[in-house]
C-alpha positions as CSV (number, residue, x, y, z in Angstrom):
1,X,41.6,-201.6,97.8
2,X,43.5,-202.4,100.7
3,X,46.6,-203.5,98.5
4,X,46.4,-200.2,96.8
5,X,46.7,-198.2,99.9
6,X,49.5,-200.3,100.9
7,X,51.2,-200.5,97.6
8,X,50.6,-196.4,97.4
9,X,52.0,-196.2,101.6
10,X,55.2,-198.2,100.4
11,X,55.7,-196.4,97.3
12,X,55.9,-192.5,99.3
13,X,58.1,-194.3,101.7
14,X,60.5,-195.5,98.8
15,X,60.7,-192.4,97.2
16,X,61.6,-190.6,100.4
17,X,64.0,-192.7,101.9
18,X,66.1,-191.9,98.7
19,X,67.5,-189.0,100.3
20,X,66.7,-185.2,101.7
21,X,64.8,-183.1,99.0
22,X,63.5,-185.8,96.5
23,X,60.0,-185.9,98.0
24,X,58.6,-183.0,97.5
25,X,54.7,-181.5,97.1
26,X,54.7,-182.5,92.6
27,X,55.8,-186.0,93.5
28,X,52.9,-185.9,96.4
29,X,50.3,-184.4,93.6
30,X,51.6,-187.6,91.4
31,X,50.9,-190.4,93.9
32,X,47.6,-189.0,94.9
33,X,46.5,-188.4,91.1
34,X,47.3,-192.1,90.7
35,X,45.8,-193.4,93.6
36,X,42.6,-191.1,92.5
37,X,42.4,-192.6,89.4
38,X,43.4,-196.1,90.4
39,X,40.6,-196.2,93.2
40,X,37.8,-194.8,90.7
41,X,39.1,-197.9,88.0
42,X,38.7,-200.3,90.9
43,X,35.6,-199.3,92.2
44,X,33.5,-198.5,88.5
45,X,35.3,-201.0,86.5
46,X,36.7,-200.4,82.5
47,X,33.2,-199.6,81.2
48,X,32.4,-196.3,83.3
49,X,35.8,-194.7,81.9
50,X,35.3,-194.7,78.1
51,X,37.5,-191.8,76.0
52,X,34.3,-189.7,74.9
53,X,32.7,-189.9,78.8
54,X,36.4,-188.7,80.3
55,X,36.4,-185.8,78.4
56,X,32.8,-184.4,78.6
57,X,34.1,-185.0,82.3
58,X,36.9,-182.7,81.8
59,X,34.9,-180.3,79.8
60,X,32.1,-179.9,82.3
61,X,34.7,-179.3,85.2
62,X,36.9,-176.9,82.9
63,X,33.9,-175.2,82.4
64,X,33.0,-174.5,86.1
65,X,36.5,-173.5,86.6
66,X,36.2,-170.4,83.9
67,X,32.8,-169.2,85.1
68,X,32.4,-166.0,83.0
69,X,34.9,-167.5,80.1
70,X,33.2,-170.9,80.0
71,X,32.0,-170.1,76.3
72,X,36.1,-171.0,75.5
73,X,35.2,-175.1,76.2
74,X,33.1,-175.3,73.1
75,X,35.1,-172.2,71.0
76,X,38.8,-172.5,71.7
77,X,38.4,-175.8,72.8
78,X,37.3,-177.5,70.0
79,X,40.7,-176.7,68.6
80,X,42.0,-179.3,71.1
81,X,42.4,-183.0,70.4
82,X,40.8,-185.6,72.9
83,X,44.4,-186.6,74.0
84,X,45.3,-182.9,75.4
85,X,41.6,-183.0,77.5
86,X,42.3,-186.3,78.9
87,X,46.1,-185.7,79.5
88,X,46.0,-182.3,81.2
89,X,44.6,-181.2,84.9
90,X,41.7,-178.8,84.9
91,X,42.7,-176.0,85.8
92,X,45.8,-176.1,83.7
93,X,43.1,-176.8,80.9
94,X,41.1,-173.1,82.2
95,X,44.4,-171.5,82.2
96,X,45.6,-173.0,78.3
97,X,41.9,-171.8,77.1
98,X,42.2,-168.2,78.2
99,X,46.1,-168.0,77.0
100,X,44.9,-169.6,73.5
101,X,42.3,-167.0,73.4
102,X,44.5,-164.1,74.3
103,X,47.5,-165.5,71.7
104,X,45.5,-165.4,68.4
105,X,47.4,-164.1,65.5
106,X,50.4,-163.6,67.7
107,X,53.1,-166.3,66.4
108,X,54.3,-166.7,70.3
109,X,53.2,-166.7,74.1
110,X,54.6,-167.6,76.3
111,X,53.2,-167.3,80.5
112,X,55.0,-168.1,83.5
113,X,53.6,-168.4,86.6
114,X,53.7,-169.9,90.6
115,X,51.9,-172.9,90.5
116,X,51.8,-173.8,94.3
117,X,49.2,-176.7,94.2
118,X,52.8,-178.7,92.4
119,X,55.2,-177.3,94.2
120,X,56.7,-175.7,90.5
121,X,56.3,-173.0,87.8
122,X,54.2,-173.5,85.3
123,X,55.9,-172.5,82.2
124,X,53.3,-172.4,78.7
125,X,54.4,-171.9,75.4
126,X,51.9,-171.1,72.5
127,X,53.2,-171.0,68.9
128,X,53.6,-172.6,65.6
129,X,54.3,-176.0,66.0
130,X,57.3,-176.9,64.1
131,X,60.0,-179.4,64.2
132,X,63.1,-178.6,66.9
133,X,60.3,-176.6,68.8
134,X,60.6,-178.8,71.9
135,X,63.8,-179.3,71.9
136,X,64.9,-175.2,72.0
137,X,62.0,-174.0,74.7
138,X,63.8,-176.9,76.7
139,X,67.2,-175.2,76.0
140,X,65.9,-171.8,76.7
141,X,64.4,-173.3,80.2
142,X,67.6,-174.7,81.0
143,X,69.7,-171.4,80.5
144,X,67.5,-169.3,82.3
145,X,68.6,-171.9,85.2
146,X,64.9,-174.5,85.6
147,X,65.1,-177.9,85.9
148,X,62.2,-179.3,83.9
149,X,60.4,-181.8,85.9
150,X,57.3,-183.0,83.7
151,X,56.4,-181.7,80.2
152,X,53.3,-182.4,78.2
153,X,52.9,-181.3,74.2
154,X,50.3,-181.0,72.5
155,X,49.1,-179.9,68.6
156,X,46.2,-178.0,68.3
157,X,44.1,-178.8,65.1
158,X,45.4,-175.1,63.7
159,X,48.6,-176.1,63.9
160,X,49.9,-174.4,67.0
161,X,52.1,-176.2,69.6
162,X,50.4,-176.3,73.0
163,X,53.2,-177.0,75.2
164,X,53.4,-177.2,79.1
165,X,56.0,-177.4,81.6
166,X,56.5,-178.2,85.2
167,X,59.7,-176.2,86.6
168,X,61.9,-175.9,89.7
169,X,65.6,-175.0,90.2
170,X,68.3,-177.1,90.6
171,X,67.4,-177.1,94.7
172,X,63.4,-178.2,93.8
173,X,62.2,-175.2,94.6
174,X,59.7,-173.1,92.6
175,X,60.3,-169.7,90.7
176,X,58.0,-167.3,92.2
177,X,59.5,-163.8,92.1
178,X,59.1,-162.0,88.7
179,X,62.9,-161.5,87.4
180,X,63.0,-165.1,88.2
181,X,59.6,-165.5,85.2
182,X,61.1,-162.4,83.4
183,X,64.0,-164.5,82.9
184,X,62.6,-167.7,82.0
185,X,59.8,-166.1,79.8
186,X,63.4,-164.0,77.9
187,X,65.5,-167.0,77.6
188,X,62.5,-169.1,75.7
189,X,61.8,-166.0,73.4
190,X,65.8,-166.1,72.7
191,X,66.5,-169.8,71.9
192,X,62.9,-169.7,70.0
193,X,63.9,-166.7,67.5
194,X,67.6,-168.5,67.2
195,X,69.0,-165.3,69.2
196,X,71.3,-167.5,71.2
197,X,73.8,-170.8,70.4
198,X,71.8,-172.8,72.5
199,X,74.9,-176.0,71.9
200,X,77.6,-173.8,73.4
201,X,75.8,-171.6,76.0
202,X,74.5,-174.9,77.4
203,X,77.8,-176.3,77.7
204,X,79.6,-173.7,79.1
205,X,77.4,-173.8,82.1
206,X,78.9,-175.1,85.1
207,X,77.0,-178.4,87.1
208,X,74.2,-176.6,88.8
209,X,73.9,-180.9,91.6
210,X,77.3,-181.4,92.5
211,X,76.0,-184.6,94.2
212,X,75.0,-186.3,91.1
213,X,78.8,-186.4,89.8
214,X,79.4,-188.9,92.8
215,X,76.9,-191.5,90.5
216,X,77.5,-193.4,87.4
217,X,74.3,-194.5,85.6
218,X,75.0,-196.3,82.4
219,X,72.6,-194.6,79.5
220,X,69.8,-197.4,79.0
221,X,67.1,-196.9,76.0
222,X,64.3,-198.6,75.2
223,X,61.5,-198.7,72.2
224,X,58.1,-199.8,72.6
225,X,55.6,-200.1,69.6
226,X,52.7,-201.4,71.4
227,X,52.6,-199.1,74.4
228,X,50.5,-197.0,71.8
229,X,48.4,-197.5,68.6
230,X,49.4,-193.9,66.8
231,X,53.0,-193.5,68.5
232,X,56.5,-195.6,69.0
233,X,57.0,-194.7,72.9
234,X,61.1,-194.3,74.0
235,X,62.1,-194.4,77.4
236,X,66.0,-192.6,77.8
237,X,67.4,-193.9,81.7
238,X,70.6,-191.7,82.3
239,X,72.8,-189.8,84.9
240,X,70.4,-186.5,86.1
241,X,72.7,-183.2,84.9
242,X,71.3,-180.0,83.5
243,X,70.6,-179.9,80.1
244,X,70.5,-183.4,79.7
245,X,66.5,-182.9,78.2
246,X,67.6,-180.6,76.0
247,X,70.2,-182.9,74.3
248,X,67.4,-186.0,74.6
249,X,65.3,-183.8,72.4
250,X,67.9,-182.7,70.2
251,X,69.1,-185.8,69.1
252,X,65.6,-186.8,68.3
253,X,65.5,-183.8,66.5
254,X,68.6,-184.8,64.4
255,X,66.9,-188.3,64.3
256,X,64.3,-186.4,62.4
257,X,61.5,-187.4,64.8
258,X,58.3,-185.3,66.1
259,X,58.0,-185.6,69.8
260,X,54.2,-185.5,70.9
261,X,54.3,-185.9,74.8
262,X,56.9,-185.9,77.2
263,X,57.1,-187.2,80.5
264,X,59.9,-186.5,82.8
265,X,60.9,-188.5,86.1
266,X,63.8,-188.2,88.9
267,X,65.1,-190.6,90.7
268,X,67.8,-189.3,93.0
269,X,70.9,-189.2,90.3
270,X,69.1,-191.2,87.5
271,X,66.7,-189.6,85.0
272,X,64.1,-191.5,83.3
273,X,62.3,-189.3,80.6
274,X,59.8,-191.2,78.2
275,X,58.9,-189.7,74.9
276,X,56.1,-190.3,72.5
277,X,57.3,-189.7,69.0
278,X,56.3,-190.2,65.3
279,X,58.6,-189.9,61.8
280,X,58.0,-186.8,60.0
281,X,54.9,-188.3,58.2
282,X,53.4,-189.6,61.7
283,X,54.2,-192.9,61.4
284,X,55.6,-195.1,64.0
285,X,59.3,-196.3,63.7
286,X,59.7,-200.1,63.7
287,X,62.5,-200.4,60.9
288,X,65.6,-202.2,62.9
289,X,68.0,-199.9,61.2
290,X,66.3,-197.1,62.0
291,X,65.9,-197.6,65.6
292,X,69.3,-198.3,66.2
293,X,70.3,-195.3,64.6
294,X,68.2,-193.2,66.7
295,X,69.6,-195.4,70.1
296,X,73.1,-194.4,69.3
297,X,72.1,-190.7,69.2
298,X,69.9,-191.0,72.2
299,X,72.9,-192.9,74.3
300,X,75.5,-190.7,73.1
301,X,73.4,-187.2,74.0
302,X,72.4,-189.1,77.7
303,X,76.3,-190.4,78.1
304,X,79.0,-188.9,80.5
305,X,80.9,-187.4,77.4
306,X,77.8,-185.4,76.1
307,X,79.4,-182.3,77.7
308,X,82.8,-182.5,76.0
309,X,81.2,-183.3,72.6
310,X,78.6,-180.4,72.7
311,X,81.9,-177.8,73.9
312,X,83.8,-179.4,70.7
């Protein structure tokens, strides 16, 4: 325990000595989550913590949480998968079920809100789940001027995409006022219903961090096939710049890949964003051929000449 305090004291340290701005109150809700979780493993051991006990966990908390709409656990809920309850917070959970409720038979909702216990908005997108889906809410975040700074996906057993997003500007602040979620809410709709050339628009946008030009991070990727028994798990290291998660997921896209979960990290100019992905027929990709194609497309969207080949 004591090495865990010390090893979670030097890791806030680390992060904030990086520079001014890159701690801020998400990365705080991170550590602690962690730490949380890490403590409890410690303390109880592997056999407290199997997958059915964490999620009647979740459940039971959700359902505190909703009070008077606590009958959505075991109705909208059971559309859920066991990876979305043990993936997402609770009270993002509360707020998913009552937007799930609220969204049937529409083809899209979207909600944007404040979320002040991560220092972000919290941007959620209900619809069809589709190939390229990912990849165009990212685009549509990006014009409307976010920064995405963690996304989780999810696929409901319906079929719809469940898809959540942590957002700041380019300073790390939040969006709070409403023409600031008007306008993120708008530019989603737009890039969803192909309303907007998401390639040029995105280009044509001028560097929103100066700072990170002053860096050069070489684009590093990486495949691993037994992070996870249903999913081949990529990690993409490149220079931070805006839009550079949109063109991560479009050249997966192209790649003709499904990407299931998304995790997105910052470390003063470099980017590390990891991605869970499947082929079209939810298999994992282990043929050599294949995953060096898909490393090309990856290290050409995260390289220094993305900008110039997007614009052409």
């Amino acid at each position: 325990m004591e090495r865990l305090r010390c090893l979670t004291l030097l890791t806030i340290v680390d992060i904030r000595a990086v520079g001014p701005g890159v701690w801020n109150s998400w990365k705080r809700q991170l550590i602690a989550e962690l730490y949380n979780l890490s403590e409890e493993r410690l303390r109880l051991g592997h056999a407290e913590h199997g997958r059915a006990d964490r999620v009647e966990s979740k459940k039971r908390a959700v359902t505190a949480i909703l009070g008077d709409n606590a009958a959505l656990v075991d109705t909208v809920g059971a559309q859920l998968v066991d990876a979305y309850w043990i993936a997402e917070p609770d009270d993002i959970i509360a707020m998913n079920l009552v937007q799930l409720e609220r969204a049937k038979g529409t083809p899209l909702d979207i909600t944007t809100e404040y979320y002040a216990a991560r220092g972000a908005t919290l941007v959620t997108v209900i619809a069809a789940d589709h190939p390229g889906l990912f990849y165009r809410i990212a685009g549509g975040i990006h014009l409307a001027g976010g920064n995405i700074i963690d996304a989780r996906i999810h696929t409901a057993r319906n079929g719809m995409g469940v898809d959540n997003f942590l957002v700041q500007d380019p300073l790390g602040r939040p969006f709070s006022e409403e023409n600031q979620l008007a306008r993120l809410r708008t530019a989603i709709a737009d890039a969803l219903a192909n309303r907007i050339k998401l390639v040029p628009q995105l280009a044509a946008r001028p560097p929103a961090r100066l700072r990170a030009n002053a860096f050069q991070v070489r684009p590093r990727v990486e495949f691993d096939n037994k992070a996870s028994n249903r999913f081949t798990v990529i990690e993409i290291n490149a220079r931070d710049r805006p839009a550079l998660l949109n063109r991560l997921a479009r050249a997966l896209f192209e790649s003709r890949l499904i990407v299931h979960s998304a995790h997105i990290a910052t470390y003063g100019a470099r980017a590390a964003d990891t991605f869970y992905v499947t082929d079209l027929l939810g298999e994992k990709i282990d043929q050599p051929a294949r995953l060096k194609a898909v490393e090309r497309k990856l290290l050409k969207a995260g390289g220094e000449e993305a900008l110039e080949v997007d614009v052409a």
